[in-house]
C-alpha positions, -999 to +999 in steps of 0.1 A: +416+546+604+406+525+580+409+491+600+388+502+625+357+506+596+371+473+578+364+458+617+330+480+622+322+464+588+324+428+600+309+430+633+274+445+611+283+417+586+280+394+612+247+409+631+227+408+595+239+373+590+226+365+630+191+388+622+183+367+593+191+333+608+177+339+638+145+354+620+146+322+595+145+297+625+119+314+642+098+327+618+080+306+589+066+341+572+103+351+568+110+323+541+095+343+518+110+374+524+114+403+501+152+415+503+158+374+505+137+373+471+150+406+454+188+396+458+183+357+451+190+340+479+173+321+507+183+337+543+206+303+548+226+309+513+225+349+525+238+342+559+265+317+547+274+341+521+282+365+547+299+347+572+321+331+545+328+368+533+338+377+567+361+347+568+379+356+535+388+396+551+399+380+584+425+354+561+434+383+541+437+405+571+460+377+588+481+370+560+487+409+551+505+412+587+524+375+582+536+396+553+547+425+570+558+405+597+577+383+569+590+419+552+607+434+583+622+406+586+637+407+558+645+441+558+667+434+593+686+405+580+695+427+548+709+452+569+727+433+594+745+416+561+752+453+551+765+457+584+789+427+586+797+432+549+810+470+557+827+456+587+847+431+571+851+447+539+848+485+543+820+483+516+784+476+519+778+458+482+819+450+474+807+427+438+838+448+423+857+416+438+875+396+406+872+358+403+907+355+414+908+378+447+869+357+456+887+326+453+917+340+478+884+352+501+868+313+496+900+297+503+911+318+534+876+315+548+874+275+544+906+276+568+889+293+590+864+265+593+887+242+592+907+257+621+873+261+642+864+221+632+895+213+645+890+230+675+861+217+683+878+182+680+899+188+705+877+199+730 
């Protein structure tokens, strides 16, 4: 699965960024090291480099399932609509509707509210 390598990815991410801060702090030598030298970094801009990388995946990581989350959502509301909208008018998507017969619907449905307002009042 390919999460569990995006995850196996990190975790080593993480270790090189720990290797070469810990040998940086400890070791004067290492300063000058070669990989350091060859990709143009000092272990400190290499290490933040890498934990900032790692950052970046876990955002995108967390904000691909607030997405999902945010889709199937979505997705539940639409069909409950569908639902409701084949219940009360024996069609899922009834636009076919002319102006005329919505405004009867609009009208008929603002009594409704009114009734339940008024119901309310008297309780």
């Amino acid at each position: 699965m390919t999460i569990n390598y995006i995850n196996n990815f990190l975790k080593i991410a993480l270790n090189i960024a720990d290797y070469y801060d810990n040998k940086g702090n400890n070791d004067e030598n290492f300063l000058n090291d070669e990989m350091t030298k060859e990709i143009g970094l000092g272990y400190r801009a290499l290490t933040s480099y890498l934990r900032k990388g790692v950052q970046e995946v876990i955002t995108l990581q967390s904000n691909y399932h607030k997405a999902c989350e945010q889709r199937n959502y979505e997705k539940s509301i639409q069909e409950s609509q569908k639902e409701y909208l084949l219940d009360v008018f024996g069609d899922e998507e009834p636009y076919g509707i002319n102006d005329k017969d919505k405004q009867r619907i609009k009208e008929f449905v603002q009594s409704i509210f009114a009734e339940w307002d008024k119901e309310n009042e008297d309780e």
